[in-house]
C-alpha atoms as an extended CHARMM CRD file, in Angstrom:
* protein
*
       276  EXT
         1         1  UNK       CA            124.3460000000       72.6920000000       79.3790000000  PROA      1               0.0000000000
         2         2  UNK       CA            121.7030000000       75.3430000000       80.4570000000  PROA      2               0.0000000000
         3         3  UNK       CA            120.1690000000       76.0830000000       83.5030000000  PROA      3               0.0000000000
         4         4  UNK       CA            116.9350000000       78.1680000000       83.4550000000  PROA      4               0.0000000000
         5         5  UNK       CA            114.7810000000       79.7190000000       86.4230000000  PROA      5               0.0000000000
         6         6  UNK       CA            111.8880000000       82.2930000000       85.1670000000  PROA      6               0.0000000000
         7         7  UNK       CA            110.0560000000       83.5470000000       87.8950000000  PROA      7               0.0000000000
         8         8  UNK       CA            106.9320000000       85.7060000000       87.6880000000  PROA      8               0.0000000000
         9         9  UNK       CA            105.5110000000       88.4330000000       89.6090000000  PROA      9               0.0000000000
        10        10  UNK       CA            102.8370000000       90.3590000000       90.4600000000  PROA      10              0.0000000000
        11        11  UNK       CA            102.6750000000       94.2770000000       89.7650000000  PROA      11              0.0000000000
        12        12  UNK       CA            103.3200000000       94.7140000000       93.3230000000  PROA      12              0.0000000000
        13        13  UNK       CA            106.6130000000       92.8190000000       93.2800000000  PROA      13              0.0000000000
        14        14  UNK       CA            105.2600000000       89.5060000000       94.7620000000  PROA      14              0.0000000000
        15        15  UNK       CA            106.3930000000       86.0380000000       93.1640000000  PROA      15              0.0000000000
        16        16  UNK       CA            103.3920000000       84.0920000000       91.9370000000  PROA      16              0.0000000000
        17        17  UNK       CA            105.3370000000       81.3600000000       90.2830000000  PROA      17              0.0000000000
        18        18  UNK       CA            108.9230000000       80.1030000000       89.5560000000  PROA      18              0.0000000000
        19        19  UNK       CA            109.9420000000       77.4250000000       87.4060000000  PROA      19              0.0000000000
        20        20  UNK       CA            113.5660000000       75.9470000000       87.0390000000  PROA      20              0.0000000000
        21        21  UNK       CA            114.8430000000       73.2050000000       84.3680000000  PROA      21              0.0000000000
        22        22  UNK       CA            117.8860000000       72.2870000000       82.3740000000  PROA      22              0.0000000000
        23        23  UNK       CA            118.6680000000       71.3400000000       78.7430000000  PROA      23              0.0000000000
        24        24  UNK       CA            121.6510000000       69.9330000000       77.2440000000  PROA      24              0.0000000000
        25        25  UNK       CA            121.9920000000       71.0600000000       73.5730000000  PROA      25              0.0000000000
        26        26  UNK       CA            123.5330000000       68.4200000000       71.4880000000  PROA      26              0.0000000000
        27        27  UNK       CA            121.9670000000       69.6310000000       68.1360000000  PROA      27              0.0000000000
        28        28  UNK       CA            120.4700000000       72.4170000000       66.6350000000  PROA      28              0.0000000000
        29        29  UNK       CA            116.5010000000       71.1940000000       67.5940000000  PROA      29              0.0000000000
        30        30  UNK       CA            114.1670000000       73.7050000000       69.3600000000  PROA      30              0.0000000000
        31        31  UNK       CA            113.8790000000       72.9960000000       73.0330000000  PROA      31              0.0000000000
        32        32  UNK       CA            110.3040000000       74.7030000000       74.7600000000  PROA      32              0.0000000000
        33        33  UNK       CA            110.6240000000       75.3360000000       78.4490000000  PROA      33              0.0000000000
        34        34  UNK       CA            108.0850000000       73.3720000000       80.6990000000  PROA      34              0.0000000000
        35        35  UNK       CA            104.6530000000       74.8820000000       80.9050000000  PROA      35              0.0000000000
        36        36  UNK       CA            104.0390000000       76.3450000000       84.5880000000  PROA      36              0.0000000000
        37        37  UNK       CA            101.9780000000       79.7040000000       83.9350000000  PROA      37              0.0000000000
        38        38  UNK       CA             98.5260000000       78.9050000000       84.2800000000  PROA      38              0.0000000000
        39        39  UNK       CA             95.4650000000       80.8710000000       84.0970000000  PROA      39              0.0000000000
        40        40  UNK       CA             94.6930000000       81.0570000000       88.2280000000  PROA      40              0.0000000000
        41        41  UNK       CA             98.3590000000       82.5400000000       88.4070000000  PROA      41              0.0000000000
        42        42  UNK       CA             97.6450000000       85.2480000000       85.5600000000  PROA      42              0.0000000000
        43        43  UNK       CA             94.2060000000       86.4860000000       87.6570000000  PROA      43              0.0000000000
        44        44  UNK       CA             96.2510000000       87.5790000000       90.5070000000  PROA      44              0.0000000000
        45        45  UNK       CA             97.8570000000       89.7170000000       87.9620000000  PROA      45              0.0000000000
        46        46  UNK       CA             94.8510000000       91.5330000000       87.0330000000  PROA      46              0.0000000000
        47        47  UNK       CA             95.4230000000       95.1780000000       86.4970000000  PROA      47              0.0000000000
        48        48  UNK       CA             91.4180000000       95.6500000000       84.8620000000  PROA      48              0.0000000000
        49        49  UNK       CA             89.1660000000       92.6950000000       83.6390000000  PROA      49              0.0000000000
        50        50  UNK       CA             90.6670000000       92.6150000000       80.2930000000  PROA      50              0.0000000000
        51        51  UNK       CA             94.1020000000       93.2890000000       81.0730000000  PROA      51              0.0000000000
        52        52  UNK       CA             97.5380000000       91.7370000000       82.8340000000  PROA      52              0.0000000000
        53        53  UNK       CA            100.7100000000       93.6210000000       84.2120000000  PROA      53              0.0000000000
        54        54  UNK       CA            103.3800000000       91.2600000000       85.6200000000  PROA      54              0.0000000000
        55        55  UNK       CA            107.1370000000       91.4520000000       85.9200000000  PROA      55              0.0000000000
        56        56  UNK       CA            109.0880000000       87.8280000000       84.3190000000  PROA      56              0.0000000000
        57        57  UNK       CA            112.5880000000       87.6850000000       85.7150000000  PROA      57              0.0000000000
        58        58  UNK       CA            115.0030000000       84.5590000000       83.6920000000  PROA      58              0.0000000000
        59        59  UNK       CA            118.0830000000       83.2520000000       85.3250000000  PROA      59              0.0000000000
        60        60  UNK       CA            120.1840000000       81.3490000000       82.6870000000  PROA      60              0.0000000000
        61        61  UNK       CA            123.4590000000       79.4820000000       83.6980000000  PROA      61              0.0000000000
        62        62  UNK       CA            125.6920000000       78.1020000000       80.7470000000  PROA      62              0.0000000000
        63        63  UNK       CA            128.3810000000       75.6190000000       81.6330000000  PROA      63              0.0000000000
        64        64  UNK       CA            130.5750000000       74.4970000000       78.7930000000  PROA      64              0.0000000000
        65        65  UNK       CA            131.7890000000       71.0600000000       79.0860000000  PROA      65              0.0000000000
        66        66  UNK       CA            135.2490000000       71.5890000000       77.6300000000  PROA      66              0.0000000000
        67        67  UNK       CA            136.2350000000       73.6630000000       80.3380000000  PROA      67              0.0000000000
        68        68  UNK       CA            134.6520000000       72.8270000000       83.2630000000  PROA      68              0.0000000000
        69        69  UNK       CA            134.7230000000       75.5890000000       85.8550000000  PROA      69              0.0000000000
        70        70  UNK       CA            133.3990000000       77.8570000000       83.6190000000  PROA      70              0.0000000000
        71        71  UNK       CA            130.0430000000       79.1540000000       84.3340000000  PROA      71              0.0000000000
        72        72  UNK       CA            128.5180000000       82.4110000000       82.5350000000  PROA      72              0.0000000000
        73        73  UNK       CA            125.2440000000       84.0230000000       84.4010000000  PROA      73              0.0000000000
        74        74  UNK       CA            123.2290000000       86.4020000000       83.0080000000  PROA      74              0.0000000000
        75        75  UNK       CA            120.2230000000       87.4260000000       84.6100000000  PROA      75              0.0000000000
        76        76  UNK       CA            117.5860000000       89.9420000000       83.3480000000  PROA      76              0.0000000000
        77        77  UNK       CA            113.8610000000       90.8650000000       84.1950000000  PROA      77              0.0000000000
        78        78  UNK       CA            111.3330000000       92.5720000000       81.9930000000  PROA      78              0.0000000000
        79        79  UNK       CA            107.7130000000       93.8760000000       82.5870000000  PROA      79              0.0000000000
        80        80  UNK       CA            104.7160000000       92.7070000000       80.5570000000  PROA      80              0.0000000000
        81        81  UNK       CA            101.5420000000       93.6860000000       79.9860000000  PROA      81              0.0000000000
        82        82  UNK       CA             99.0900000000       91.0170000000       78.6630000000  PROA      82              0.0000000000
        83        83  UNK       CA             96.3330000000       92.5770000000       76.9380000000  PROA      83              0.0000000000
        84        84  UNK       CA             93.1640000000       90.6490000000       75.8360000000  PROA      84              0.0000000000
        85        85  UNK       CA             91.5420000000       91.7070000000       72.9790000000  PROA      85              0.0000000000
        86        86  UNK       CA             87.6270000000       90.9630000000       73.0000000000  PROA      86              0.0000000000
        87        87  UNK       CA             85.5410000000       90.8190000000       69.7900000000  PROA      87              0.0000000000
        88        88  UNK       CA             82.8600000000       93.4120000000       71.2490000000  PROA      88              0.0000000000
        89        89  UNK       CA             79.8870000000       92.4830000000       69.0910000000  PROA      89              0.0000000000
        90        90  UNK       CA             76.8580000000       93.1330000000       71.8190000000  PROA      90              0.0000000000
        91        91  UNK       CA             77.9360000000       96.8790000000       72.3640000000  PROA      91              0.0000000000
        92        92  UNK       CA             74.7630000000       98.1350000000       70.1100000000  PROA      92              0.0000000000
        93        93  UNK       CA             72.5800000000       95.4070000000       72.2460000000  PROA      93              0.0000000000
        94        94  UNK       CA             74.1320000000       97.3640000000       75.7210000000  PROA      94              0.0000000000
        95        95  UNK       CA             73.6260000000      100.3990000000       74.4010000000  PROA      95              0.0000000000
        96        96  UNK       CA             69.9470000000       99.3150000000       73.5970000000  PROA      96              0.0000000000
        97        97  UNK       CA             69.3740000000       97.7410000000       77.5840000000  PROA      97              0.0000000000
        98        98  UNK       CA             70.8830000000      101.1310000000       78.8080000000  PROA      98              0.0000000000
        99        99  UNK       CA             67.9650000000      102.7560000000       76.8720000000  PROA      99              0.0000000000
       100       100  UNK       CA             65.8770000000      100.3340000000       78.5960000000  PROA      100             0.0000000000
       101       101  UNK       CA             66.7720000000      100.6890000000       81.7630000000  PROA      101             0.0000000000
       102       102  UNK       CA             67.0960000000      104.4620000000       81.2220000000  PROA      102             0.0000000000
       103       103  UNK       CA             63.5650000000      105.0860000000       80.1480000000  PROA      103             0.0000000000
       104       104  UNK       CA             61.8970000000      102.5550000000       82.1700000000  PROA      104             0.0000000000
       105       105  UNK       CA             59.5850000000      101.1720000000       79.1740000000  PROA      105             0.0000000000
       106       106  UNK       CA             57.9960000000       97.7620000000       79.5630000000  PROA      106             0.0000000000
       107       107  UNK       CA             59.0040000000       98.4510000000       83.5130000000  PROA      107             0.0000000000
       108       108  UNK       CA             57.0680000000       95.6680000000       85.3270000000  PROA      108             0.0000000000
       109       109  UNK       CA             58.7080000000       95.4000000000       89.0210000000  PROA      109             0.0000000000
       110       110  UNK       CA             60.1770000000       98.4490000000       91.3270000000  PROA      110             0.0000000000
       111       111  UNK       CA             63.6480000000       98.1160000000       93.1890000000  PROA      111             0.0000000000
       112       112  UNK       CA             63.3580000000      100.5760000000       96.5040000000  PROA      112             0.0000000000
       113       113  UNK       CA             66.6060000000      101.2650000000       98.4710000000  PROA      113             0.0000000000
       114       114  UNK       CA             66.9500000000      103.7720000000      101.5480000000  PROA      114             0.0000000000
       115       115  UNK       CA             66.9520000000      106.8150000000       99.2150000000  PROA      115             0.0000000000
       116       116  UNK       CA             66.0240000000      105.6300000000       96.1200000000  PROA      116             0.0000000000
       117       117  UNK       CA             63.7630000000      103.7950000000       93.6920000000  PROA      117             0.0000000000
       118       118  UNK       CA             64.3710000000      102.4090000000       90.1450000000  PROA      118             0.0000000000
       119       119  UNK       CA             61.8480000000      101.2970000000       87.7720000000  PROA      119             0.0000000000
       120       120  UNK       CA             63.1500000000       97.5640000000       86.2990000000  PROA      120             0.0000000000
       121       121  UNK       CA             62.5440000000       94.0670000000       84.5240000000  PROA      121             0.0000000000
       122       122  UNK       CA             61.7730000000       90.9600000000       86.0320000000  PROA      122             0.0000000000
       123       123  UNK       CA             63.1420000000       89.4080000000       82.9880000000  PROA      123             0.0000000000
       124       124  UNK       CA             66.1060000000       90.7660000000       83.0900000000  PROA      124             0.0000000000
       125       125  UNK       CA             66.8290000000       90.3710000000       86.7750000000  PROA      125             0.0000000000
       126       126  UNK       CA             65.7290000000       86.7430000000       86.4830000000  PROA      126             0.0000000000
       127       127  UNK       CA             68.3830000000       85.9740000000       83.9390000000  PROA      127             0.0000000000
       128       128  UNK       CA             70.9930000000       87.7760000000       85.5090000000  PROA      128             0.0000000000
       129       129  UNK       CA             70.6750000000       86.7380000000       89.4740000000  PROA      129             0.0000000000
       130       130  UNK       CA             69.3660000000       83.3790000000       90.9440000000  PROA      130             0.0000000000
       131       131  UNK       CA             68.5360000000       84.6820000000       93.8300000000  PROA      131             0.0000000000
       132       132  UNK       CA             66.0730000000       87.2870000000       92.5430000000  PROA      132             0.0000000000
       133       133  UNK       CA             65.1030000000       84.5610000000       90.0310000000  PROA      133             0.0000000000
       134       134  UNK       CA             63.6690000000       82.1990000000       93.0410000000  PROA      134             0.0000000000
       135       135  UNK       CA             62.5380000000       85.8480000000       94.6080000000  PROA      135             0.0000000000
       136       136  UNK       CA             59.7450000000       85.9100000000       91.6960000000  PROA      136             0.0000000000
       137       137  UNK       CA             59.9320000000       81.9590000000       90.8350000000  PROA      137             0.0000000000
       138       138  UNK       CA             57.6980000000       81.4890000000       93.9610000000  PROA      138             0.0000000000
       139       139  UNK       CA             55.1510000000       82.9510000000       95.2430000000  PROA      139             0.0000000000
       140       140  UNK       CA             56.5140000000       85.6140000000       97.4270000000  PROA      140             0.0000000000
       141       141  UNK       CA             55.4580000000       89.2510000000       98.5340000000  PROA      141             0.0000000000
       142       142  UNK       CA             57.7680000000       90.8100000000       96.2330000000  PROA      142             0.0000000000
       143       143  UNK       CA             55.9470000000       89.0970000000       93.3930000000  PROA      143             0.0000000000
       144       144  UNK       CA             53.0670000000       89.8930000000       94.2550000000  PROA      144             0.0000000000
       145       145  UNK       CA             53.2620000000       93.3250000000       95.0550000000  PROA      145             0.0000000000
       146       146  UNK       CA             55.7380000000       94.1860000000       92.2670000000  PROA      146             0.0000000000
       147       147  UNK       CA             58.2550000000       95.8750000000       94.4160000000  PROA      147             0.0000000000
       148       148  UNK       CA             61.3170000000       94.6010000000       95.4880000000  PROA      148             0.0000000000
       149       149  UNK       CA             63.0030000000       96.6990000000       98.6110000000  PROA      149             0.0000000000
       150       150  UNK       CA             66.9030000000       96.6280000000       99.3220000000  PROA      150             0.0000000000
       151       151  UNK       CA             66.6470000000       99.0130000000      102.4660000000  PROA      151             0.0000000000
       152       152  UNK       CA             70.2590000000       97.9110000000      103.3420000000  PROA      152             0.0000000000
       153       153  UNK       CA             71.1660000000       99.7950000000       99.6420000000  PROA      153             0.0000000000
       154       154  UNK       CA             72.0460000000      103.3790000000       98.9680000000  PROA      154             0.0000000000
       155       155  UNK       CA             70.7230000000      104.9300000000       96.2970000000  PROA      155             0.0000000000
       156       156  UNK       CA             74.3130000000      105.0000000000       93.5530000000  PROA      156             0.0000000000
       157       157  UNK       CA             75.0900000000      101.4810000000       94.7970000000  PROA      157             0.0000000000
       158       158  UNK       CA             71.6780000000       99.8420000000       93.7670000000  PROA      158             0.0000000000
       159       159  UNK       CA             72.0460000000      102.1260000000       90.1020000000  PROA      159             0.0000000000
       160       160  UNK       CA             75.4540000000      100.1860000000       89.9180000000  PROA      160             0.0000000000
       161       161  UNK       CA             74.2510000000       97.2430000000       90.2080000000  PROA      161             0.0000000000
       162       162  UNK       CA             71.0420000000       97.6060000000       88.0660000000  PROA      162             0.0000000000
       163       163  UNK       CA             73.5480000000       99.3510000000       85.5160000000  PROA      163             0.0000000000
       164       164  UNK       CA             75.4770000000       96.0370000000       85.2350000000  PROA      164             0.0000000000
       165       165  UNK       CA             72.9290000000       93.6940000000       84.9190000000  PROA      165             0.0000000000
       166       166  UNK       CA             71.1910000000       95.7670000000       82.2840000000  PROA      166             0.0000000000
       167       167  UNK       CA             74.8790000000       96.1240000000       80.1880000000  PROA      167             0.0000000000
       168       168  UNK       CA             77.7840000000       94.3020000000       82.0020000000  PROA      168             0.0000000000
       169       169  UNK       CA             79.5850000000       97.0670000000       82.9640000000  PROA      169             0.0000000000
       170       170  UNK       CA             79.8770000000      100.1360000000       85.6280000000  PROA      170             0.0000000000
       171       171  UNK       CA             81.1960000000      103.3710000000       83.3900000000  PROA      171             0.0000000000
       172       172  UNK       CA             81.4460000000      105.4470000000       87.0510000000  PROA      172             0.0000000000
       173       173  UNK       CA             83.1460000000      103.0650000000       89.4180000000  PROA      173             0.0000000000
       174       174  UNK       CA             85.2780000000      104.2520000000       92.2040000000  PROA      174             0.0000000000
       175       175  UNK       CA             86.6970000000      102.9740000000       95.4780000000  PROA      175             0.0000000000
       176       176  UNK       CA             83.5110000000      103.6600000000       97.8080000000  PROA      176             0.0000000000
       177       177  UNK       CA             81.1440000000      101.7940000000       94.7720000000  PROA      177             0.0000000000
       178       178  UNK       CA             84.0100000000       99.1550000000       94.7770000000  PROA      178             0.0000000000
       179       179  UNK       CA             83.5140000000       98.1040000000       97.9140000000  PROA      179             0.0000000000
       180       180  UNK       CA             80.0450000000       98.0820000000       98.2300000000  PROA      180             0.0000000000
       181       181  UNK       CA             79.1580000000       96.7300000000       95.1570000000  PROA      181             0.0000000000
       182       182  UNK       CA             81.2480000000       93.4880000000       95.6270000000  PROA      182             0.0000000000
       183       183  UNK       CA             79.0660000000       92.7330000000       98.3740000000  PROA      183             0.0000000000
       184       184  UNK       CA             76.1480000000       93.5710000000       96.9580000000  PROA      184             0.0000000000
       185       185  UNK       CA             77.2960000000       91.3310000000       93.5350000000  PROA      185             0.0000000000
       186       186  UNK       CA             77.6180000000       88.4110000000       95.9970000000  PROA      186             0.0000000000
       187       187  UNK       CA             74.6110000000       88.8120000000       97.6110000000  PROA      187             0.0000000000
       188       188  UNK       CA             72.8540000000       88.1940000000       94.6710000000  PROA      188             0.0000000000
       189       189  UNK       CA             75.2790000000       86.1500000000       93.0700000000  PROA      189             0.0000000000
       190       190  UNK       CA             75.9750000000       87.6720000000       90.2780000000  PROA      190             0.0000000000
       191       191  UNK       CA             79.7130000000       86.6460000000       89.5760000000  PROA      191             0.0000000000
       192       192  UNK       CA             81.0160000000       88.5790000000       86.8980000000  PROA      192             0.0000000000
       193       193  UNK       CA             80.2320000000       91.7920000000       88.6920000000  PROA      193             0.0000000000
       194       194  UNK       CA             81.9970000000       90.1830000000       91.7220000000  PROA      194             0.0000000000
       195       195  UNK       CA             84.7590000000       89.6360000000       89.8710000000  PROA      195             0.0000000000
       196       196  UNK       CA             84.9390000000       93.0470000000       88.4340000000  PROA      196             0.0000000000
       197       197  UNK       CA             85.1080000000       95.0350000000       91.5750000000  PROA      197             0.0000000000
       198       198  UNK       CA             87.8360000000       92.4730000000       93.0320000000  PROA      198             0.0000000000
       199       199  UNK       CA             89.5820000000       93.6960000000       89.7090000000  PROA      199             0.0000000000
       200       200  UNK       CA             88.9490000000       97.6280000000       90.5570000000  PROA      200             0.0000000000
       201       201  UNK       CA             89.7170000000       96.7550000000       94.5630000000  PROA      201             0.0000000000
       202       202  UNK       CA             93.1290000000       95.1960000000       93.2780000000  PROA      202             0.0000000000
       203       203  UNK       CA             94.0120000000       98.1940000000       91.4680000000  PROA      203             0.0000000000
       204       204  UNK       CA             93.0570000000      100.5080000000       93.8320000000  PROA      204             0.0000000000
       205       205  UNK       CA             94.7700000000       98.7070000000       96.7750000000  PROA      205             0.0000000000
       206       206  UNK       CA             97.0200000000      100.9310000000       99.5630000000  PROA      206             0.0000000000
       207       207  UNK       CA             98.3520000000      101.3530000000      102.9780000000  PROA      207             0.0000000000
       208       208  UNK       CA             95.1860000000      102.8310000000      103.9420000000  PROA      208             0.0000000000
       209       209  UNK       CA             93.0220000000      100.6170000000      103.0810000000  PROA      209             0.0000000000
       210       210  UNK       CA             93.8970000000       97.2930000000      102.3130000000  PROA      210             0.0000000000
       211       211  UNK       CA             93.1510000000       96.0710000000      105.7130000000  PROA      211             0.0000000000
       212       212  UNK       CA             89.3590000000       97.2090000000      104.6330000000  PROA      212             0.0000000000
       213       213  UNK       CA             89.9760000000       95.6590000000      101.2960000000  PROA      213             0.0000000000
       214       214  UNK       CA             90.9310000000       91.8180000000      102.9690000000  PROA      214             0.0000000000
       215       215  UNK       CA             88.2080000000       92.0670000000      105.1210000000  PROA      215             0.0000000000
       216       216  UNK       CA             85.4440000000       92.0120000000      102.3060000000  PROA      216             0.0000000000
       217       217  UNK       CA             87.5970000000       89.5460000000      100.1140000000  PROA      217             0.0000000000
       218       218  UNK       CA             87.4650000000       87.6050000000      103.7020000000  PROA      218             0.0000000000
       219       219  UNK       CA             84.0230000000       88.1680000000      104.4420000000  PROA      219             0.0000000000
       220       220  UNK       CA             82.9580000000       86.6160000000      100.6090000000  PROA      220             0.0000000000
       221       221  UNK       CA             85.3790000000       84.2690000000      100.5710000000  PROA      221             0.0000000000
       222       222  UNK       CA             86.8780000000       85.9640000000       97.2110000000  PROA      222             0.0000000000
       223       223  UNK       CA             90.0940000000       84.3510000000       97.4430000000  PROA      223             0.0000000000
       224       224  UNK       CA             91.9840000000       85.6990000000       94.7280000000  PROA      224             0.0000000000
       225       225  UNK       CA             91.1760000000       89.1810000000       96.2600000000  PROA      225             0.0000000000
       226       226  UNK       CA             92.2050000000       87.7230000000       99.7390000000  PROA      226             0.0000000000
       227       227  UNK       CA             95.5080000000       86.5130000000       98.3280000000  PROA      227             0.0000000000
       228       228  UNK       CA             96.3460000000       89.7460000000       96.1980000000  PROA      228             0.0000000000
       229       229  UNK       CA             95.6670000000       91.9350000000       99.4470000000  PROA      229             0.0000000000
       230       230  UNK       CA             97.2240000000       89.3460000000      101.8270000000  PROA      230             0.0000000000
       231       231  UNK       CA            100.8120000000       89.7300000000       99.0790000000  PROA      231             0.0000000000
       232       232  UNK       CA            100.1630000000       93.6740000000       99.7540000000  PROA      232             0.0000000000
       233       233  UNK       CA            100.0720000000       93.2120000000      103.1450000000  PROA      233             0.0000000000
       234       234  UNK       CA            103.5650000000       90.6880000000      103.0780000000  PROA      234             0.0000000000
       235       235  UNK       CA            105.4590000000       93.4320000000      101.2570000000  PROA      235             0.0000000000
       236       236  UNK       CA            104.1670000000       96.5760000000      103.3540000000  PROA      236             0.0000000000
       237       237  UNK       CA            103.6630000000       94.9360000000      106.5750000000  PROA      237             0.0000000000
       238       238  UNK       CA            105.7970000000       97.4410000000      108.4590000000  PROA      238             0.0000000000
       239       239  UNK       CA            103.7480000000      100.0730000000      107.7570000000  PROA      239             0.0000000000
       240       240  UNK       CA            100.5260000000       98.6830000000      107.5930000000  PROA      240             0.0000000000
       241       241  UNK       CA            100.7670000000       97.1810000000      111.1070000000  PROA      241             0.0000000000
       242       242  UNK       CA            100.9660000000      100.6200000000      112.5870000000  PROA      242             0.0000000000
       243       243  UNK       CA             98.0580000000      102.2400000000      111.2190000000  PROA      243             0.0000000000
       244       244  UNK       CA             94.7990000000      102.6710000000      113.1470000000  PROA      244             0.0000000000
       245       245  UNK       CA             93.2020000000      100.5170000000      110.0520000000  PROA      245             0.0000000000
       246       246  UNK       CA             95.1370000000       97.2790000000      111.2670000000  PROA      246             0.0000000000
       247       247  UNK       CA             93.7360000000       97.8990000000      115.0750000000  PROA      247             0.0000000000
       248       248  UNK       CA             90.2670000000       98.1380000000      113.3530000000  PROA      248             0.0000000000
       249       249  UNK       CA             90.6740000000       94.8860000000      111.9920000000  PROA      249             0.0000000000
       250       250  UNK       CA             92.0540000000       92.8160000000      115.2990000000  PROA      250             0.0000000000
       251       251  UNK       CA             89.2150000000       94.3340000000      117.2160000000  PROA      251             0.0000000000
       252       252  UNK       CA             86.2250000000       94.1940000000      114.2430000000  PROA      252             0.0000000000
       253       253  UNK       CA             88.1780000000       90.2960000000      113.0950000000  PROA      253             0.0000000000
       254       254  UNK       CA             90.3440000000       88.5640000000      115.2570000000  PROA      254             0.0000000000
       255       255  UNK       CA             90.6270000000       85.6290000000      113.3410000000  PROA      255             0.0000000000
       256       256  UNK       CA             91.5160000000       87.3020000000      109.9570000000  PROA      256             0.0000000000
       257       257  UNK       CA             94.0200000000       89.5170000000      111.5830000000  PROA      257             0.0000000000
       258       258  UNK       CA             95.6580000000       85.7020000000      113.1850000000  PROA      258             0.0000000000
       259       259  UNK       CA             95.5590000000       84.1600000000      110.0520000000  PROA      259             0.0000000000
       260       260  UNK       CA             97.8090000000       87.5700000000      108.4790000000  PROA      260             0.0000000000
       261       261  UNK       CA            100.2140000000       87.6050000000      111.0950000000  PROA      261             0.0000000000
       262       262  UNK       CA            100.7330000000       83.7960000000      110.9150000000  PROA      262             0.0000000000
       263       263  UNK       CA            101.2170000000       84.0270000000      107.1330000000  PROA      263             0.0000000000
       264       264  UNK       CA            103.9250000000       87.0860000000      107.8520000000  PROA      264             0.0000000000
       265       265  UNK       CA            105.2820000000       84.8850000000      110.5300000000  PROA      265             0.0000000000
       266       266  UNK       CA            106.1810000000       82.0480000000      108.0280000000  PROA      266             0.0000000000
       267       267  UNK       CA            107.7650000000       84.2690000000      105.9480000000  PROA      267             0.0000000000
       268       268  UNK       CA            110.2460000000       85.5200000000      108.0290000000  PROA      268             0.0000000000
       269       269  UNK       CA            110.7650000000       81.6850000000      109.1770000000  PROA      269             0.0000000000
       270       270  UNK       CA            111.4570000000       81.5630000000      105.4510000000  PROA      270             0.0000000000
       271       271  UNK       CA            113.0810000000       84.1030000000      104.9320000000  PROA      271             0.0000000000
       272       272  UNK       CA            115.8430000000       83.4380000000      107.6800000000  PROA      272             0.0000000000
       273       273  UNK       CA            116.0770000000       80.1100000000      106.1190000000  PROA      273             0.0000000000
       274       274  UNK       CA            116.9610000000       80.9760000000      103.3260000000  PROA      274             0.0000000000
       275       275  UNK       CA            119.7770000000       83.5130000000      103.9350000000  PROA      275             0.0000000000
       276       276  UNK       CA            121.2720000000       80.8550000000      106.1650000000  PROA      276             0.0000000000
């Protein structure tokens, strides 16, 4: 008879998942462990958007019925990385709508920020957000006039963001884009880019500034964000709760910062449980 327990975690050392069953063997027939990895527990592994680093730890327990106090344990843990391999067949068509953007031919509509101004494409921006879709759907100022303004914008934020509609991707992202752009992405609902900085956020995330980081996620209701920076939180709480970021956040969100310390609170209930 074997006992199994495979438990997965998160690149940061958090357990996502853990699954325990038991098989007798009484003939040589394969025997597939139960199913309990799904796809919402692999996107709080994220290490990029096409990409998966977790850690799978297996517990296996034999017990041999002709001697029955014996018990062998081995125990072993191993780190993966999931890669997924995409068929890239619209990289000449990106290239193409960078040239587009780029060179501002067939430009019908300007997008003004504080600093800035970029010549664009209804078209495109239709397709790609439904909010500036209904923006030139009806019969608004900005459609008439041809000029769209995003004062609240800066200037590399707004080029981000026109960047990805135009080709699905941001080649220069860093924290400060990040974390501006996410907000920006769910402004104007545009998902994918939402999900792509949560991605770079997750990556990126540290004692400095994931208090910053769980605010946003918070703000958007981006839960897998919230989760992966409320884990980071679990495991470095000791330090993080000292830092002047964590006072930021009980004065700037009181409820947020509640909701944190209730969820550390529970796992030291746990915790003590447990080694009791």
């Amino acid at each position: 008879r074997l006992t199994f327990t495979i438990s997965i975690f998160n690149k940061i050392g958090c357990e996502l998942a853990s699954k325990r069953a038991m098989h007798i063997y009484e003939n040589a027939a394969p025997w597939k462990f139960p199913d309990f990895i799904t796809k919402d527990i692999l996107q709080k592994c994220e290490s990029s958007s096409s990409s998966y680093e977790f850690v799978l730890k297996c517990k296996v327990y034999i017990s041999k019925k002709n001697v029955s106090s014996f018990i062998e344990k081995f125990e072993f843990s191993t780190l993966c990385n999931l890669v997924i391999i995409k068929d890239n067949p619209t990289s000449s068509m990106q290239s193409e709508f960078q040239n587009i953007f780029s060179s501002k031919k067939y430009s019908d509509v300007t997008i003004r920020c504080k600093n800035d101004k970029f010549s664009a494409h209804k078209f495109v921006l239709k397709v790609r957000s439904p909010v500036l879709a209904a923006m030139f759907d009806q019969d608004m100022m900005e459609n008439k006039t041809g000029v769209v303004d995003m004062a609240d914008l800066d200037g590399k934020i707004l080029k981000a963001f026109l960047e990805f509609l135009y080709t699905d991707r941001v080649d220069k992202m860093d924290y400060d884009i990040a974390k501006n752009l996410i907000l920006t992405a769910d402004k104007y609902q545009v998902p994918l880019l939402v999900d792509e900085c949560a991605s770079f956020l997750k990556s990126t995330a540290s004692i400095e500034n994931v208090c910053e980081i769980i605010s946003i996620a918070d703000m958007i209701h981006c839960e897998s964000l919230k989760s992966y920076a409320l884990s980071f939180i679990e495991l470095n709480a000791a330090n993080i709760l000292s830092t002047a970021a964590w006072t930021d956040l009980i004065e700037g969100n009181i409820k947020l910062a509640t909701y944190i310390l209730s969820k550390l609170s529970a796992n030291i209930r746990k915790s003590a449980m447990n080694k009791s």
